[in-house]
PyMOL CGO cylinders between C-alpha atoms (Angstrom):
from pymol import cmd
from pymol.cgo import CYLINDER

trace = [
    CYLINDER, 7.09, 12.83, -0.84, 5.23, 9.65, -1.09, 0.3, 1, 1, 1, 1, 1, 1,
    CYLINDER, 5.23, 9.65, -1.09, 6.90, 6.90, -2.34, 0.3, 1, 1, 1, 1, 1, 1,
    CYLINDER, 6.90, 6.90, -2.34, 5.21, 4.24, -3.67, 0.3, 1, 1, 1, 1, 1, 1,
    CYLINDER, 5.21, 4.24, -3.67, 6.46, 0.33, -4.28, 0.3, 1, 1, 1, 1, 1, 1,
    CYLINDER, 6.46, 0.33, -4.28, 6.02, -1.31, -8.22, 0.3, 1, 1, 1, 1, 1, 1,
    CYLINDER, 6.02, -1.31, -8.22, 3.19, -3.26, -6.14, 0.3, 1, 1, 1, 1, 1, 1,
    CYLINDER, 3.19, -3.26, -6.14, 1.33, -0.14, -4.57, 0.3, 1, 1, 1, 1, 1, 1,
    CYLINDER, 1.33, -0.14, -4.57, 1.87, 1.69, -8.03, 0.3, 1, 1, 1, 1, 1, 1,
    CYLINDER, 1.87, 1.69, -8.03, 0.75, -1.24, -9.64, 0.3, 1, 1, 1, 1, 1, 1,
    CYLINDER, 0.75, -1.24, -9.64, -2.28, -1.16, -7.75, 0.3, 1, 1, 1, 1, 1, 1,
    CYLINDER, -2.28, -1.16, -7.75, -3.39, 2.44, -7.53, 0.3, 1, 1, 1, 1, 1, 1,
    CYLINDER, -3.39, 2.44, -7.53, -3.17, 2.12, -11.44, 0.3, 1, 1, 1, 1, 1, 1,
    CYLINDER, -3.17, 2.12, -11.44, -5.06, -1.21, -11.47, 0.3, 1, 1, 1, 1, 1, 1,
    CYLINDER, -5.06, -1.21, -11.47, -2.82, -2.92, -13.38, 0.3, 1, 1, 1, 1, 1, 1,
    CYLINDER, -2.82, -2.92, -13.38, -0.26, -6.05, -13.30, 0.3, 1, 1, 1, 1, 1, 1,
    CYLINDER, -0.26, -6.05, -13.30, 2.73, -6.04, -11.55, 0.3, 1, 1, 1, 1, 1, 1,
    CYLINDER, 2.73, -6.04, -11.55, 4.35, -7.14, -14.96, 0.3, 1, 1, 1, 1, 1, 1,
    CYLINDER, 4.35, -7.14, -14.96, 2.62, -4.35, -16.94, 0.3, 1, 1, 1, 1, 1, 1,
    CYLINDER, 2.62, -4.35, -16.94, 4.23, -1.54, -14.26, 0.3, 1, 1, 1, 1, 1, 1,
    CYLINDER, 4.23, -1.54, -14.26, 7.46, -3.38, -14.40, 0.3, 1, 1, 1, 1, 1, 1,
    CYLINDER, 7.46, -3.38, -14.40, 7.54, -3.39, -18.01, 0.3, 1, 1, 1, 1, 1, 1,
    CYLINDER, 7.54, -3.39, -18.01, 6.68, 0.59, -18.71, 0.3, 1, 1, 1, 1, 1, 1,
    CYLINDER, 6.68, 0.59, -18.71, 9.69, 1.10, -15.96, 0.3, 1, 1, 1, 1, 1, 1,
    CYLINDER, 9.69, 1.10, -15.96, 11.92, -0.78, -18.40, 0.3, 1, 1, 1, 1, 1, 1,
    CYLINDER, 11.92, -0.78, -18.40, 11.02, 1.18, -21.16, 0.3, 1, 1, 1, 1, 1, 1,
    CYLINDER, 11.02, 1.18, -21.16, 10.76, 4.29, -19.20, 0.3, 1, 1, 1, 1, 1, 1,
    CYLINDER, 10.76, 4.29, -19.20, 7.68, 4.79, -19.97, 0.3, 1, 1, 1, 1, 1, 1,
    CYLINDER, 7.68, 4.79, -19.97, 7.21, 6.24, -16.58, 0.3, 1, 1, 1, 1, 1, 1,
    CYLINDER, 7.21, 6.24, -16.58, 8.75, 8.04, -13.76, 0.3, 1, 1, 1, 1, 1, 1,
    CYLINDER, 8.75, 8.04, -13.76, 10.22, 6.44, -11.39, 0.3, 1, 1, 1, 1, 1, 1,
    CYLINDER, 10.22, 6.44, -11.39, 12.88, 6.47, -8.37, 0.3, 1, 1, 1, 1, 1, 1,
    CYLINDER, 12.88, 6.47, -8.37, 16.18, 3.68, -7.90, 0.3, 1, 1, 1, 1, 1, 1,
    CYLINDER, 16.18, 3.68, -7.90, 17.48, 3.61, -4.59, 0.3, 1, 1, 1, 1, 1, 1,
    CYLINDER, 17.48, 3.61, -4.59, 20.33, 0.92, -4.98, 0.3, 1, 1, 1, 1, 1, 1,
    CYLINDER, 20.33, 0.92, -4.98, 18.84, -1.76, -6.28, 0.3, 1, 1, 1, 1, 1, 1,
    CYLINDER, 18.84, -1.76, -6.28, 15.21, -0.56, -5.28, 0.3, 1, 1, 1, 1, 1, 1,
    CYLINDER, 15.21, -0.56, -5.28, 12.91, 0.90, -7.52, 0.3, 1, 1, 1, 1, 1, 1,
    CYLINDER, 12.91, 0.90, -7.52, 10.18, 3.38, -6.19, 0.3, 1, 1, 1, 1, 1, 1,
    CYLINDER, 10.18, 3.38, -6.19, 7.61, 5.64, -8.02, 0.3, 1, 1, 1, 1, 1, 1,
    CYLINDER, 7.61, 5.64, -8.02, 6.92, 8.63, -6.45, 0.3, 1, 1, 1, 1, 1, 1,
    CYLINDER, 6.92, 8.63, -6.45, 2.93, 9.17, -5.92, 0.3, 1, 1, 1, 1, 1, 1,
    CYLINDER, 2.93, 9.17, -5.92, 3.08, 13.29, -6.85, 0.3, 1, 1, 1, 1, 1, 1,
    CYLINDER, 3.08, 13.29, -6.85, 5.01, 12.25, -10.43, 0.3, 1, 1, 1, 1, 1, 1,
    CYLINDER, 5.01, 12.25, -10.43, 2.76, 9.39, -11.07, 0.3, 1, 1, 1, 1, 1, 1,
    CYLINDER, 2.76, 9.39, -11.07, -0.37, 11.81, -10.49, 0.3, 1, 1, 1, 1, 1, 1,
    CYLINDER, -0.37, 11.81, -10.49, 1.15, 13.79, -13.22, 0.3, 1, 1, 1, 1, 1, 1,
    CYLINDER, 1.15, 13.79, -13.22, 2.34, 11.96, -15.25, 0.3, 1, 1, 1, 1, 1, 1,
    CYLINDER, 2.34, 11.96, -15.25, -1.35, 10.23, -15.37, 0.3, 1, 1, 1, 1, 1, 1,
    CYLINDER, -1.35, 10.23, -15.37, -2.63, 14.10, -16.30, 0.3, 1, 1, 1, 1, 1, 1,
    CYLINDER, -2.63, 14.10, -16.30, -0.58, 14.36, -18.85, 0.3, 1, 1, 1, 1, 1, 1,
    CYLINDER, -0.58, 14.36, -18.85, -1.39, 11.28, -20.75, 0.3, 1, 1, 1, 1, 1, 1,
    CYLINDER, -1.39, 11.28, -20.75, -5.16, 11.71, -20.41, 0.3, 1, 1, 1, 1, 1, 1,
    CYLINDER, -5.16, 11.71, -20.41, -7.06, 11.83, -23.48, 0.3, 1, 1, 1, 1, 1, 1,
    CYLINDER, -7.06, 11.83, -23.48, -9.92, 14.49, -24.11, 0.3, 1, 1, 1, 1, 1, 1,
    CYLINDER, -9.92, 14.49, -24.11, -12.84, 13.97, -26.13, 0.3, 1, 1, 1, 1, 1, 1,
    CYLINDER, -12.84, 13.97, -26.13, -13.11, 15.70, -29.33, 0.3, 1, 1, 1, 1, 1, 1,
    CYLINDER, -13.11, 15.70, -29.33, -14.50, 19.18, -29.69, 0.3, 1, 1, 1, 1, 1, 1,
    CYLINDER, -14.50, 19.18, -29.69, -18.55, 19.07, -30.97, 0.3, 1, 1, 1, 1, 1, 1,
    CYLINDER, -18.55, 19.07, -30.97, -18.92, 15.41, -31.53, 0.3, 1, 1, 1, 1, 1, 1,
    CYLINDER, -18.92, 15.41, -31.53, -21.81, 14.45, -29.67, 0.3, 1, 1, 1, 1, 1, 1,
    CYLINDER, -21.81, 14.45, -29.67, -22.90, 10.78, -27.71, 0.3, 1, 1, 1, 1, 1, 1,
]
cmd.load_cgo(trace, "trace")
């Protein structure tokens, strides 16, 4: 298991610091507390990615 730091997540998901912080809050997104430590695990984070990816509709053309 690969856990990641709100900076490291922050960064493979190239956005602010603030922004990851923010969705943890809310929990909009999985994430680890260790004490007073947070941590997002890299696996969950994958996944949870997949499942909020958005497909292009069926027979509409570019």
């Amino acid at each position: 298991m690969e856990l990641l730091t709100v900076s490291e997540a922050a960064s493979m998901l190239n956005l602010k610091v603030g922004r990851v912080r923010a969705a943890i809050f809310r929990r909009e997104i999985p994430y680890i507390k260790i004490g007073a430590l947070v941590r997002l695990n890299r696996t969950e984070l994958i996944k949870w990615l997949d499942g909020h990816t958005i497909l292009p509709r069926r027979g509409t053309e570019c």
